[in-house]
C-alpha positions as CSV (number, residue, x, y, z in Angstrom):
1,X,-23.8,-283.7,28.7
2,X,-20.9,-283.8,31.6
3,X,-22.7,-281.8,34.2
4,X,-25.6,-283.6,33.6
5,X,-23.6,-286.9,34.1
6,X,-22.2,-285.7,37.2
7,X,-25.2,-284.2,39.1
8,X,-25.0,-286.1,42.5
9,X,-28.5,-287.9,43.4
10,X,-27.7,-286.9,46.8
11,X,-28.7,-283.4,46.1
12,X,-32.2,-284.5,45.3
13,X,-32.7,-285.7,49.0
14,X,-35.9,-284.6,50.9
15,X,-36.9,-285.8,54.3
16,X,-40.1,-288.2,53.9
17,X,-41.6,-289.1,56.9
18,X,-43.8,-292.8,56.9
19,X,-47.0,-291.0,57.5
20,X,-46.6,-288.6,54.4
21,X,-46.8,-291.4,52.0
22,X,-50.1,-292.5,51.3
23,X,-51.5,-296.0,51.9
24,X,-54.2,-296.3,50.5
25,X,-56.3,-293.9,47.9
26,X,-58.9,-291.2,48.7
27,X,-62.5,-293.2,48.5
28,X,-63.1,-290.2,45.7
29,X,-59.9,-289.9,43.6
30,X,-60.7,-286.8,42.2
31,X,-61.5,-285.4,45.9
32,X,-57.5,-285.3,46.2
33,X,-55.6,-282.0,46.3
34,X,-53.6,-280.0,43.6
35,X,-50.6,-278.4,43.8
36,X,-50.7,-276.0,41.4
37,X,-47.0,-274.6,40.0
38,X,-47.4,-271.8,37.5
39,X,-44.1,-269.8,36.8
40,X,-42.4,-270.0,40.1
41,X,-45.2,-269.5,42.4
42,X,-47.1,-272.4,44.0
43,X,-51.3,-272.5,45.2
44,X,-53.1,-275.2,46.2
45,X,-56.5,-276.5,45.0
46,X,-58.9,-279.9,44.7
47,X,-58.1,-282.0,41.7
48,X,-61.4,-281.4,40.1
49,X,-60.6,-278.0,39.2
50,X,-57.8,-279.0,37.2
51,X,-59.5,-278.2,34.0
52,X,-59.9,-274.5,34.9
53,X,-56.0,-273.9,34.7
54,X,-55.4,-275.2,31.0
55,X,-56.6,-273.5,28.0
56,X,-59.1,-274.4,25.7
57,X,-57.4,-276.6,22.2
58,X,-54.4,-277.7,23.9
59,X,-53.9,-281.3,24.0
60,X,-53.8,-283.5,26.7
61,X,-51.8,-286.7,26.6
62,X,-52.9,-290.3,28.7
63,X,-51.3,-293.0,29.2
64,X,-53.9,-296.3,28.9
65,X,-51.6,-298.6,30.2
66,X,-53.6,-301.6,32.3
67,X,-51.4,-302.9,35.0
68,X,-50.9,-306.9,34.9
69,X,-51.6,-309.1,38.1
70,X,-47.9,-309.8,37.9
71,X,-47.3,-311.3,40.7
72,X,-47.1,-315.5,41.0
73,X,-46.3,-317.8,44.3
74,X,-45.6,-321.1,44.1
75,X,-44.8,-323.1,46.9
76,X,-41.9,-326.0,47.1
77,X,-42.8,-329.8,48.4
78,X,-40.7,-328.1,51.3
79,X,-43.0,-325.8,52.2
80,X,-40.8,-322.6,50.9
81,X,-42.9,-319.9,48.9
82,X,-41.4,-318.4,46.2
83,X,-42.4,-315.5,44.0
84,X,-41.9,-315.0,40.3
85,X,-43.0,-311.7,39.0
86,X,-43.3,-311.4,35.8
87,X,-41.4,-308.0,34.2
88,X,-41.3,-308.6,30.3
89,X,-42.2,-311.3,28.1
90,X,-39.4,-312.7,25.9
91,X,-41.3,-316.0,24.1
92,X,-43.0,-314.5,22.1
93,X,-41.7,-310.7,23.5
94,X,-45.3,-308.8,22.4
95,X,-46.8,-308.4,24.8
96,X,-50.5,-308.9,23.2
97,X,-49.8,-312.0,21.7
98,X,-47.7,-313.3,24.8
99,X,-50.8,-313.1,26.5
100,X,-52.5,-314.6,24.0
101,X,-50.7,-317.8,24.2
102,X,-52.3,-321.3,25.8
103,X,-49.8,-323.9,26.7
104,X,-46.2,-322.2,27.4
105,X,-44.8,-318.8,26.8
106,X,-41.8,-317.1,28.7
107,X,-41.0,-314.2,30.8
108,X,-38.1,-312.0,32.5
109,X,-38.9,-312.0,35.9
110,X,-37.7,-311.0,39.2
111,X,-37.6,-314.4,41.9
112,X,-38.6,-313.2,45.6
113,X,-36.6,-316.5,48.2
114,X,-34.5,-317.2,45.2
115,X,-31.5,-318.8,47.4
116,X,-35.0,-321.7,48.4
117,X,-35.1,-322.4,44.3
118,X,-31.9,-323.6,43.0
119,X,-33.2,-325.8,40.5
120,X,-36.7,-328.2,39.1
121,X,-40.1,-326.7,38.1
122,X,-42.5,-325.4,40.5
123,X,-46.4,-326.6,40.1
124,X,-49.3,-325.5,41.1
125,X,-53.0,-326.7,40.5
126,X,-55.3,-323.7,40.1
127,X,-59.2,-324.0,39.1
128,X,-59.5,-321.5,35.9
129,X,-62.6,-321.0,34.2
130,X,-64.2,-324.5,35.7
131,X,-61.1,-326.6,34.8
132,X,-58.1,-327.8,37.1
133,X,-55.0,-326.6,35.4
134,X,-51.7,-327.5,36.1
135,X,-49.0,-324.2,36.3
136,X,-45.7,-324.8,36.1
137,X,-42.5,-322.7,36.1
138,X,-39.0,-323.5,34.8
139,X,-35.7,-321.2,35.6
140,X,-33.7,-320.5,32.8
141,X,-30.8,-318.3,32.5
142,X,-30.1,-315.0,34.6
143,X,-30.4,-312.2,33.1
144,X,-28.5,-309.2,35.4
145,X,-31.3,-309.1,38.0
146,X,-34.0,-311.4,36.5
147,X,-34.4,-314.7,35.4
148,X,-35.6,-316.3,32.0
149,X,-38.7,-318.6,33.4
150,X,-40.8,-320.7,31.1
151,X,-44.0,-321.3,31.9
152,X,-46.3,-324.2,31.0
153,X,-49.8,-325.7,31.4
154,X,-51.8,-328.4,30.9
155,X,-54.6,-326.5,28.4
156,X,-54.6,-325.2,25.1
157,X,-57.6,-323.5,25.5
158,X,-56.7,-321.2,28.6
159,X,-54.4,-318.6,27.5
160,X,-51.4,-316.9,29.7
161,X,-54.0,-313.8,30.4
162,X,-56.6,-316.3,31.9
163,X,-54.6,-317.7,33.7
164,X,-52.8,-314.3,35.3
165,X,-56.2,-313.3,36.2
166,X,-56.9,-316.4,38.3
167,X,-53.5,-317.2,40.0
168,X,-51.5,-313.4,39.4
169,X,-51.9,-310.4,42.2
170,X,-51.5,-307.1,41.3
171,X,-48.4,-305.4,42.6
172,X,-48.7,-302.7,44.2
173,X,-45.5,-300.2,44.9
174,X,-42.8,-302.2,47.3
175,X,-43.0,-299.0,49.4
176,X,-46.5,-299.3,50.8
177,X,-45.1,-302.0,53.2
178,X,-48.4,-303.8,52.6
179,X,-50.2,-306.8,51.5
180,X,-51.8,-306.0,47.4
181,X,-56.0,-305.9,48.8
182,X,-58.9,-306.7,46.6
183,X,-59.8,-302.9,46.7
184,X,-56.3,-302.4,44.8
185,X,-57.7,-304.0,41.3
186,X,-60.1,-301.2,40.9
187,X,-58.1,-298.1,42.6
188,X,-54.5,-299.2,41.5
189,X,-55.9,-298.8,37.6
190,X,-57.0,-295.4,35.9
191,X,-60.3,-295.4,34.8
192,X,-59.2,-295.3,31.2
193,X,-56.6,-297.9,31.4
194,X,-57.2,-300.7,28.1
195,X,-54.0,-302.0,27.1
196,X,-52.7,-305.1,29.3
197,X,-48.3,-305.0,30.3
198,X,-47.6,-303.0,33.4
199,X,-46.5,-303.6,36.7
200,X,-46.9,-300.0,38.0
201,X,-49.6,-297.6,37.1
202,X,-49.3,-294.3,35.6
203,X,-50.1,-292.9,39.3
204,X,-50.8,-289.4,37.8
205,X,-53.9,-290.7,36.4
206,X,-55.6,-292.7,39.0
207,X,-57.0,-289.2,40.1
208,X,-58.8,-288.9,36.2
209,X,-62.8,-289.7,36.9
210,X,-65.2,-289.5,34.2
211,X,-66.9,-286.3,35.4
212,X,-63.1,-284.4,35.5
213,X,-62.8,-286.2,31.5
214,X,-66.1,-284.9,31.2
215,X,-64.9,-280.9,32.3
216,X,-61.8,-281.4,30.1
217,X,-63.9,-282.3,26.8
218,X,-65.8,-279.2,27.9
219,X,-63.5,-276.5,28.5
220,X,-62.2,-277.6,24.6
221,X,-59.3,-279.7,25.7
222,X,-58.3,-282.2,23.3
223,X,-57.6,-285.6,24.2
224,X,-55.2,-288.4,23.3
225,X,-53.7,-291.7,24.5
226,X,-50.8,-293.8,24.1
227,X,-49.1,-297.0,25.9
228,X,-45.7,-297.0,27.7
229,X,-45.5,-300.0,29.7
230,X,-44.1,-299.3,33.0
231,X,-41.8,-301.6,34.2
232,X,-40.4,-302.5,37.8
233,X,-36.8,-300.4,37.1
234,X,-39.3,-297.3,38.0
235,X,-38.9,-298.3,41.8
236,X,-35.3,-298.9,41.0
237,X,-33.5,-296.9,43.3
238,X,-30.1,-294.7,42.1
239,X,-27.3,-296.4,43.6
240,X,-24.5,-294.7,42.0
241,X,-23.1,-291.2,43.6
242,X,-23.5,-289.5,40.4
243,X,-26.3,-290.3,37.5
244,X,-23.7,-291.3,35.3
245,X,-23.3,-294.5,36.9
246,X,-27.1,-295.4,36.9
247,X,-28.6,-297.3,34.0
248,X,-32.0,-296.9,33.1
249,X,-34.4,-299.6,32.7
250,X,-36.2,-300.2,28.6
251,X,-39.9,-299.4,28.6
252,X,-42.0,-300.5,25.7
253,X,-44.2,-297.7,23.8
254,X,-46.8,-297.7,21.2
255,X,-48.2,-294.2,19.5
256,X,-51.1,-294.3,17.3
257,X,-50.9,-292.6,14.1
258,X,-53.7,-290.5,15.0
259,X,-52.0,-289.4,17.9
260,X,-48.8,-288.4,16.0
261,X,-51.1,-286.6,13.9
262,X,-52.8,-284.8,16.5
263,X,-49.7,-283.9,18.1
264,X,-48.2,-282.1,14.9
265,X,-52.0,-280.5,14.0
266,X,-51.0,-279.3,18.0
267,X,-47.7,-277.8,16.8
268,X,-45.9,-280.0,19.1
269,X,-47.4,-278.9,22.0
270,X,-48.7,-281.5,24.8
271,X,-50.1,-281.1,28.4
272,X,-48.7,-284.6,29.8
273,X,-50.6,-286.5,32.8
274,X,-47.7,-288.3,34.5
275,X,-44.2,-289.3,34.2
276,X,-44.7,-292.2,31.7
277,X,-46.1,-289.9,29.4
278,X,-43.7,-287.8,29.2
279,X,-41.1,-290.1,28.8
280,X,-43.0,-291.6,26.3
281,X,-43.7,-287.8,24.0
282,X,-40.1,-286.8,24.6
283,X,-38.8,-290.1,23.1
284,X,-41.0,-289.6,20.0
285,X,-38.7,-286.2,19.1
286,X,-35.6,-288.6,19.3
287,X,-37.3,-291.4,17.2
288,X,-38.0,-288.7,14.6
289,X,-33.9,-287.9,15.0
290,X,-33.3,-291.3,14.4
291,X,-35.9,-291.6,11.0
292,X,-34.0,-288.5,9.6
293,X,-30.4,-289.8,10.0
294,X,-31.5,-293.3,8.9
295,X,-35.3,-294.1,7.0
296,X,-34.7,-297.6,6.2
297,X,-34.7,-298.1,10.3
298,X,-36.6,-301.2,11.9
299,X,-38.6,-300.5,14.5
300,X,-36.1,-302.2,16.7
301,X,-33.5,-299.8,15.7
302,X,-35.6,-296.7,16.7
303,X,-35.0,-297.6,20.4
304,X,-34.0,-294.2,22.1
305,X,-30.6,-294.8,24.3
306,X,-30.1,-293.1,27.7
307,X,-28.1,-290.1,26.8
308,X,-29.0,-289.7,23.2
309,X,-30.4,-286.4,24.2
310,X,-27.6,-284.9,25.3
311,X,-25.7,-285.6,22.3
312,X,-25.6,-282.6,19.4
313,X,-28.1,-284.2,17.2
314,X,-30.6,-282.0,17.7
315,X,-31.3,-280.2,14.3
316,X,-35.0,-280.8,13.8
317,X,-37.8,-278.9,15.3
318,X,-40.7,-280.8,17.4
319,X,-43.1,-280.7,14.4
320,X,-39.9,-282.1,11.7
321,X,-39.5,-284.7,14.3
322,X,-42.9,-285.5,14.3
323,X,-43.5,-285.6,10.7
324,X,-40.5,-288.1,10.2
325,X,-42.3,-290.4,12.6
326,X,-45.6,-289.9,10.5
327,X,-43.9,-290.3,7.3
328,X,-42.3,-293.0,8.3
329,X,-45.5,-295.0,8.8
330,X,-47.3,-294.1,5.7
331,X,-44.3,-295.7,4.0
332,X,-44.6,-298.6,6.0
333,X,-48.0,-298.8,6.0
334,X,-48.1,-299.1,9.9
335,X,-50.9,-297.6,12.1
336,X,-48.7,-297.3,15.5
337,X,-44.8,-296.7,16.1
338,X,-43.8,-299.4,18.5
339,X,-40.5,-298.8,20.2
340,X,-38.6,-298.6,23.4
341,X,-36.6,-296.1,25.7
342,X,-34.1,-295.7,27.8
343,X,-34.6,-291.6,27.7
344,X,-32.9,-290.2,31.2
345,X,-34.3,-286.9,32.1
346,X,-32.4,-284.9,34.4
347,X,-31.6,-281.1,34.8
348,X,-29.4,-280.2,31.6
349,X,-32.0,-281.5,29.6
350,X,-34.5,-279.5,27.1
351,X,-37.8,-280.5,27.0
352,X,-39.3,-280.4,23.1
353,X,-42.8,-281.5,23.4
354,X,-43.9,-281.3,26.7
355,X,-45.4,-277.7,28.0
356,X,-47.4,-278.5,31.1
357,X,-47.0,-282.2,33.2
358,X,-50.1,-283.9,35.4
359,X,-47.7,-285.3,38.6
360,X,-47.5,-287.3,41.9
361,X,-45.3,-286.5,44.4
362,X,-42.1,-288.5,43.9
363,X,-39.0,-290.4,45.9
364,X,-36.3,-288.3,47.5
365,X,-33.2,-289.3,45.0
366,X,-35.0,-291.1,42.0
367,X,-34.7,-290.6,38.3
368,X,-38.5,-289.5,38.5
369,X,-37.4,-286.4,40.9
370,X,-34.2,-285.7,38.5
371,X,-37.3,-285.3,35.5
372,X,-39.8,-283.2,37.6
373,X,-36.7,-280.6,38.3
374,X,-35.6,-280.5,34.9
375,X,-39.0,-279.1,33.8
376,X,-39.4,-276.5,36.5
377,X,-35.8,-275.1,36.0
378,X,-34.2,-277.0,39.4
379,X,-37.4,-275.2,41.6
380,X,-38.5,-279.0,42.3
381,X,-37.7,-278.2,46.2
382,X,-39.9,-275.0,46.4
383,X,-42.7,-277.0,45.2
384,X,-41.6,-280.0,47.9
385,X,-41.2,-277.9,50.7
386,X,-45.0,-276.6,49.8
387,X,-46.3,-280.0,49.6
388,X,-44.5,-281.1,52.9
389,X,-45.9,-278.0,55.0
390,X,-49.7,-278.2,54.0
391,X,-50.2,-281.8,54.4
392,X,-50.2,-283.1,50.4
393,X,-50.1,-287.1,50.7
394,X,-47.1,-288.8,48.6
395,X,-45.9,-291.3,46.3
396,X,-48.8,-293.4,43.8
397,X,-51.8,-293.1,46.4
398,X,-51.4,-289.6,46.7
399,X,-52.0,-286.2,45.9
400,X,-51.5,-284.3,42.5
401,X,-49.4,-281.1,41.0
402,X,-49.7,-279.3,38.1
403,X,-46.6,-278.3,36.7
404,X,-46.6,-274.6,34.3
405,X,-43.1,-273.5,34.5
């Protein structure tokens, strides 16, 4: 766990230039190109061939998140526009029913011209559904880097979701030095997204259309889905010299029962498509970890910490793991796990379920770059230096890999 604590972000540094990172998506997602890593060597391809290079009855893993139009601007009587953007709902704190609510509910959120709002509730009148409503926002306490805000309006028959719909803007990633466009509702969600709470996407998908879904069912791959919730702390650059000093953000998860099932009839064994999924498959194995050591555990207490992998705790196989999670909802009669994680990734760690990873090309020194090069043994700058010299576009518009190490 020490040299893992003391890697130095600075050796996971690449040169980006502007014009590398792409602005806007291809106007066929599946038309982008494939880097294709299979143990140690590197090729090239078109995304839609992605099916050819997995073999039929493995599983393939998706994360449905549905990005939230998380984004809100009020202006002062003075003139000055401030933005609240919402990260995570704390009144009530699930997300389903938070959205659900009409009249008030409350949110961490991030405040863009803070210093312009010291104090009072911002308004605005906004025309939902053939109604004038009346939004208004009050700061509470701060939180680290966000802000409690309560919301309130004027209707108990609008609910929080109508209201983002009418008055929120999707936000796109801080990096695309742009203004969010209409065009970004459709292209800046994948085409299987359902469950409403991010404020990134799960970029590795938005290259998924229904014809390469279609190839996959054919070529006997098995499909699942689950939610992680990605939050803003995925943007959040490392500051610290070493990774020790750099705390990871909470992301919400749900897994289906079904899915845990599928996973263990799998032997363990998952092809992820993106980040968030892994993150999400490789915290189940530590959930499990957690069910065996304690099987009276809330749900609250299965929340996997940043470095618990890295402890010695790591007796069970994937499939024990697994069954602990399953076991642990037949006796609870539940039909999803719904937990968080804090899982860092970084070279020094083992990966237990995860055996082949659907990717975007990443930022030079983030936590996302630290994950990629701990599942392709620290060859992450072979497959960068490929990427850089034939012309692959970067960062959530992009262009794909496929990771086999």
């Amino acid at each position: 766990m020490e040299d893992t604590k003391h890697i130095k972000i600075s050796e996971f540094n690449y040169p980006l230039p502007d014009e590398r990172i792409a602005k806007f998506p291809l106007a066929t997602r599946d038309q982008s190109k494939l880097l294709v890593y299979r143990h140690g060597e590197v090729s090239e391809d078109v995304f839609t061939s992605l099916p050819q290079y997995l073999e039929s009855g493995e599983l393939m893993i998706f994360n449905n998140t549905k990005v939230i139009q998380a984004r809100l601007h009020f202006r002062k009587e003075t003139g000055a526009l401030i933005e609240v953007f919402c990260l995570e709902p704390v009144q009530p704190n699930d997300y389903v029913l938070n959205f659900q609510q009409t009249r008030q509910c409350s949110w961490l959120c991030m405040i863009g011209n803070l210093k312009k709002w010291k104090e009072g509730t911002l308004s605005r009148t906004v025309d939902v559904k053939g109604k004038q409503i009346v939004l208004s926002a009050t700061r509470g306490e701060c939180r680290g880097t966000s802000h409690w805000i309560d919301f309130s309006w004027d209707d108990d028959t609008i609910t929080f979701a109508d209201l983002l719909e009418v008055v929120g803007e999707l936000p796109i990633p801080p990096y695309l030095n742009r203004e969010t466009q209409e065009s970004d509702k459709e292209t800046y969600q994948t085409v299987y997204s359902k469950i409403k709470g991010s404020v990134a996407a799960p970029t590795a998908g938005l290259h998924f259309t229904e014809r390469v879904l279609a190839a996959l069912d054919e070529r006997g791959i098995d499909r699942e889905e689950l939610t992680l919730h990605v939050g803003a702390g995925t943007f959040r650059p490392v500051k610290s010299e070493e990774i020790e000093g750099h705390e990871m953000h909470t992301e919400y998860i749900s897994v289906s029962k079904s899915t845990i099932e599928k996973l263990i009839a799998h032997n363990g064994k998952a092809i992820a498509v993106g980040t968030t999924s892994v993150r999400t498959l490789e915290s189940l194995y530590y959930i499990g970890v957690l069910i065996n050591h304690n099987p009276d555990a809330t749900q609250d207490e299965l929340h996997v910490q940043q470095w618990m992998p890295y402890e010695d705790k790591n007796e069970l196989t994937p499939v024990e793991a697994l069954q602990q999670i399953l076991d642990y909802l037949n006796r609870h009669e539940m039909e999803a796990l719904h937990s968080s994680t804090q899982i860092i990734i970084a070279p020094g760690y083992t990966y237990k379920i995860v055996k082949k990873m659907v990717t975007n090309f990443h930022q030079p020194q983030s936590t996302l770059l630290l994950l990629v090069s701990a599942f392709v043994k620290g060859n992450w700058r072979k497959i960068y230096d490929y990427a850089l010299g034939h012309y692959f576009r970067f960062l959530s518009y992009g262009d794909s890999s496929l990771l086999i190490p």
